[in-house]
C-alpha positions in Angstrom: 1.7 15.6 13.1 0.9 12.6 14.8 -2.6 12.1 15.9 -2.6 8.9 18.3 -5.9 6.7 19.3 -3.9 4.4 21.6 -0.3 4.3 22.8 0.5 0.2 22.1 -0.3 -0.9 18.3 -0.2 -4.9 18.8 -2.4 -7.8 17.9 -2.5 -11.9 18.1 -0.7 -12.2 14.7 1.5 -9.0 14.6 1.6 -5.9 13.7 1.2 -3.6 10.4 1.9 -0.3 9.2 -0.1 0.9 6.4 -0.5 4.3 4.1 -3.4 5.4 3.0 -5.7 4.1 5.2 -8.2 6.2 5.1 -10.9 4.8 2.2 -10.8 2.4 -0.7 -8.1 -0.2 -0.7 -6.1 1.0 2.1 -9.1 0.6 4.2 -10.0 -2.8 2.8 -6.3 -4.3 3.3 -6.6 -2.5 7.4 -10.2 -4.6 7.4 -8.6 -8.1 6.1 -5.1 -7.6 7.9 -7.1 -6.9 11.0 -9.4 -9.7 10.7 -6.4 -11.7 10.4 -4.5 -10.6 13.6 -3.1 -7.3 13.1 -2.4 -4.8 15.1 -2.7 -1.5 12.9 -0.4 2.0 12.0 -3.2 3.4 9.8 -1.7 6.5 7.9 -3.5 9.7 6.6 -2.7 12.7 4.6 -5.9 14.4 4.4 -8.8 11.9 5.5 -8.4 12.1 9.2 -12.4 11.0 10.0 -12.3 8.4 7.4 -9.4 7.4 8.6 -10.8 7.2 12.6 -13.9 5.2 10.7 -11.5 3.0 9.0 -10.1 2.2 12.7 -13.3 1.8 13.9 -14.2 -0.9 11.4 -10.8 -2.5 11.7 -11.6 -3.2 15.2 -15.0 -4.3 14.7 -13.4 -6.6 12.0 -11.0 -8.3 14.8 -13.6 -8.6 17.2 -15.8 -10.2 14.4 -13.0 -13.1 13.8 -12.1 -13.7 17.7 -9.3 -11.0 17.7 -8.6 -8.3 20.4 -6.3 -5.6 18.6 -5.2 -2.3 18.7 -5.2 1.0 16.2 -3.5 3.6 15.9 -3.5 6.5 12.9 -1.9 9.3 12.1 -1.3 12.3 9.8 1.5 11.4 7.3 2.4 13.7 4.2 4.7 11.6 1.9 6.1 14.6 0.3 7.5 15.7 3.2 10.6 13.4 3.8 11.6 15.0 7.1 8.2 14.3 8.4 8.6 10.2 6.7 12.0 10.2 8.8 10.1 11.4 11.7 7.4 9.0 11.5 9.9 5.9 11.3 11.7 6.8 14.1 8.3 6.7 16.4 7.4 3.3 14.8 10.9 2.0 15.4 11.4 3.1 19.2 7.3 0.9 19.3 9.0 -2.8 19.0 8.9 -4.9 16.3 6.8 -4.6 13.0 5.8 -7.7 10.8 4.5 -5.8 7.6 4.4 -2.8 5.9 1.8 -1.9 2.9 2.3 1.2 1.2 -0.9 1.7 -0.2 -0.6 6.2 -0.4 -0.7 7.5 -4.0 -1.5 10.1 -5.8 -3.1 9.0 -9.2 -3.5 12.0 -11.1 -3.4 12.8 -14.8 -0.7 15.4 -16.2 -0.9 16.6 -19.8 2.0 16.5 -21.9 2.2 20.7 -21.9 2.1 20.7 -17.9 4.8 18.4 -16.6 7.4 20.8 -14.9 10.6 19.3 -12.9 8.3 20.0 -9.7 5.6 17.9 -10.2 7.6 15.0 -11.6 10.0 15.4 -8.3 6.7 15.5 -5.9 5.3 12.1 -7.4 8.8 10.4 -7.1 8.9 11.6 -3.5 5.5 10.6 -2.3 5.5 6.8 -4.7 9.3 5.9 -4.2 11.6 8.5 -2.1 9.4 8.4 1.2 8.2 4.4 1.1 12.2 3.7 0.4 12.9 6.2 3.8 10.1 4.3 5.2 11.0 0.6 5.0 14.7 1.0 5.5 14.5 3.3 8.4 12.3 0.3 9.6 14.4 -2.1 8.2 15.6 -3.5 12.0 11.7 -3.9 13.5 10.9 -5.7 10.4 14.0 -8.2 11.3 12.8 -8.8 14.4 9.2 -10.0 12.6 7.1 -12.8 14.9 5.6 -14.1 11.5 7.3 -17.4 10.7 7.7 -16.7 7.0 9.6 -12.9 7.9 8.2 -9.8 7.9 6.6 -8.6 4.5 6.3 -5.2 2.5 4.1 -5.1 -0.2 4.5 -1.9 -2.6 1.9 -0.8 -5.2 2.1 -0.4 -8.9 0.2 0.0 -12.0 -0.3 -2.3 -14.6 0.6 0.3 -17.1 3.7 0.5 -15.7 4.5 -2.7 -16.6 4.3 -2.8 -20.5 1.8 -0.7 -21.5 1.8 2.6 -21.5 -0.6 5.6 -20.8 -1.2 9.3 -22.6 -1.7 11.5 -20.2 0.1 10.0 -17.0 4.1 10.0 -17.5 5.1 11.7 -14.0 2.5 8.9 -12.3 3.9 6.2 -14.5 7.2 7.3 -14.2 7.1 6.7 -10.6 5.0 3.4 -10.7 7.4 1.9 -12.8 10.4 2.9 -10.7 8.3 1.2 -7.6 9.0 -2.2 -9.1 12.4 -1.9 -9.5 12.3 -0.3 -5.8 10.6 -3.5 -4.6 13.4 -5.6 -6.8 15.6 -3.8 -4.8 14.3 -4.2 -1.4 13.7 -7.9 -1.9 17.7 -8.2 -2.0 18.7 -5.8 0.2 16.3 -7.0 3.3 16.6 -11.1 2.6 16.5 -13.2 4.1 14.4 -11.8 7.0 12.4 -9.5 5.0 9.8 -10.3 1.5 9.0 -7.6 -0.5 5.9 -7.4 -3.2 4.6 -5.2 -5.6 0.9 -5.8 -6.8 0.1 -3.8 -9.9 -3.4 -3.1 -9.8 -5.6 -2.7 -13.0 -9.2 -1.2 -12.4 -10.2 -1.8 -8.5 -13.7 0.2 -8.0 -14.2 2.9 -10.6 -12.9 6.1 -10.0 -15.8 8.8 -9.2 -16.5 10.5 -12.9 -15.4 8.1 -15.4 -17.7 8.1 -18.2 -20.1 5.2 -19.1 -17.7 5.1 -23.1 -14.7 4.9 -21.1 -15.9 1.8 -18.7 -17.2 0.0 -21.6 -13.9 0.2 -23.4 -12.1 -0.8 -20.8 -14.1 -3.8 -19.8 -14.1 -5.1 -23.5 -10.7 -5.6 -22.7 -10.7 -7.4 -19.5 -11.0 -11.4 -20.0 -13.2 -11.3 -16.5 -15.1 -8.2 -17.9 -15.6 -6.9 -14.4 -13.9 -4.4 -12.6 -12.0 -5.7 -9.1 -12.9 -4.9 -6.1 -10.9 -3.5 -3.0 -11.6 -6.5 -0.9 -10.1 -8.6 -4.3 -6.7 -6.6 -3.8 -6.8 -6.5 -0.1 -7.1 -10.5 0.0 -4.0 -10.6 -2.5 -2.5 -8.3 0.2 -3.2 -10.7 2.9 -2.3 -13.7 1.1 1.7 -12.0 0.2 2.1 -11.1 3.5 0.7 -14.4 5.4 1.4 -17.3 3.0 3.7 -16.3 0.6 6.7 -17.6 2.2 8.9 -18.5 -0.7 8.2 -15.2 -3.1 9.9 -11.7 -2.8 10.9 -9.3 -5.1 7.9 -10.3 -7.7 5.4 -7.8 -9.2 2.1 -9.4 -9.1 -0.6 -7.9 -11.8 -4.5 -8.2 -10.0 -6.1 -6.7 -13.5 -9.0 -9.7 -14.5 -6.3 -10.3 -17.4 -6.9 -7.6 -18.6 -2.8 -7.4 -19.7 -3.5 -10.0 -21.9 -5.2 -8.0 -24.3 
């Protein structure tokens, strides 16, 4: 399972775990997190060379802002909870850990006719059974956080699952939503020692294949008429885990206001 490029996983500022490293905004938040100081647990599930070039680049990134760090990434399937339990007890027996971002997901659309009891039990495994395994089997590393606000863990959502809903998506949505009140959770559970986000993303980068109609549609909609970009969210990411000493348990919408419509 595991797939190791170095042995110690430590940096200036601390040290981060993060899923879904391999492209997109997981590699963007490993980019800004190592530029900031981070030492890096970069997760896979089926990526594993864009994972190893997201390393690469992470440590590129450090050198770039006066940082010597180190990487580390492995193979992680979030479905597979015994393999999540497996996982935490390697990072736990490292030392501390100062954040953890759980950026795996699997956005997929389901019709209405398809949903079976399967599929909605694999997306509540891999959004909100495995990242709730995760953090509280990491819950003593995180206490034991060198950052002076406490360690952070920042979950991801949807803006749809905040009051909007979506045709087409229930067992994603379903699971997004429950991600919130998994972060609400946290955030009382782990205080004072630990903060716990949840950023609910609207469009950031355009999927591959969504049609020009559909783009437009949604952009009339957004105040900022733009769609946001991974290094947009991965800044937001930064900013929860290294300034935002006095929030926890908030879900924060990055969408161009698009909510507002």
């Amino acid at each position: 399972m595991m797939a190791a490029m170095q042995s110690a996983v430590v940096g200036p500022t601390g040290t981060a775990l993060i899923t879904g490293a391999s492209h997109r905004v997981g590699r963007a938040v490993a980019l800004e997190l190592a530029r900031a100081g981070f030492g890096l647990w970069l997760t896979f599930r089926t990526r594993a060379s864009e994972c190893e070039e997201t390393a690469r680049l992470a440590k590129d990134a450090a050198l770039g802002a006066g940082h010597a760090m180190t990487t580390r990434i492995d193979k992680l399937d979030l479905n597979d909870t015994a393999a999540v339990e497996a996982y935490a007890q390697l990072v736990r027996g490292s030392g501390a850990l100062d954040c953890i971002v759980h950026n795996a997901s699997s956005f997929a659309p389901t019709v209405l006719e398809a949903i079976d009891a399967a599929s909605v039990e694999s997306m509540y495994r891999s959004e909100v059974v495995s990242p709730l395994l995760l953090t509280t089997r990491l819950r003593t590393p995180l206490a034991s956080s060198r950052l002076s606000g406490g360690a952070a863990v920042v979950f991801f959502s949807d803006i749809h699952a905040i009051d909007r809903a979506r045709a087409g998506f229930t067992p994603y949505l379903l699971a997004k939503s429950a991600v919130q009140t998994l972060a609400r959770q946290l955030a009382v559970e782990l205080a004072p020692r630990v903060r716990v986000h949840c950023v609910a993303p609207g469009v950031i980068a355009w999927p591959e294949g969504v049609p020009t109609e559909t783009k437009d549609a949604i952009l009339a909609r957004t105040p900022l008429a733009r769609a946001g970009t991974a290094e947009e969210a991965a800044r937001l990411v930064r900013f929860l885990v290294l300034e935002a000493s006095y929030l926890t348990g908030e879900t924060i919408a990055i969408d161009g206001g698009r909510g507002l419509r």
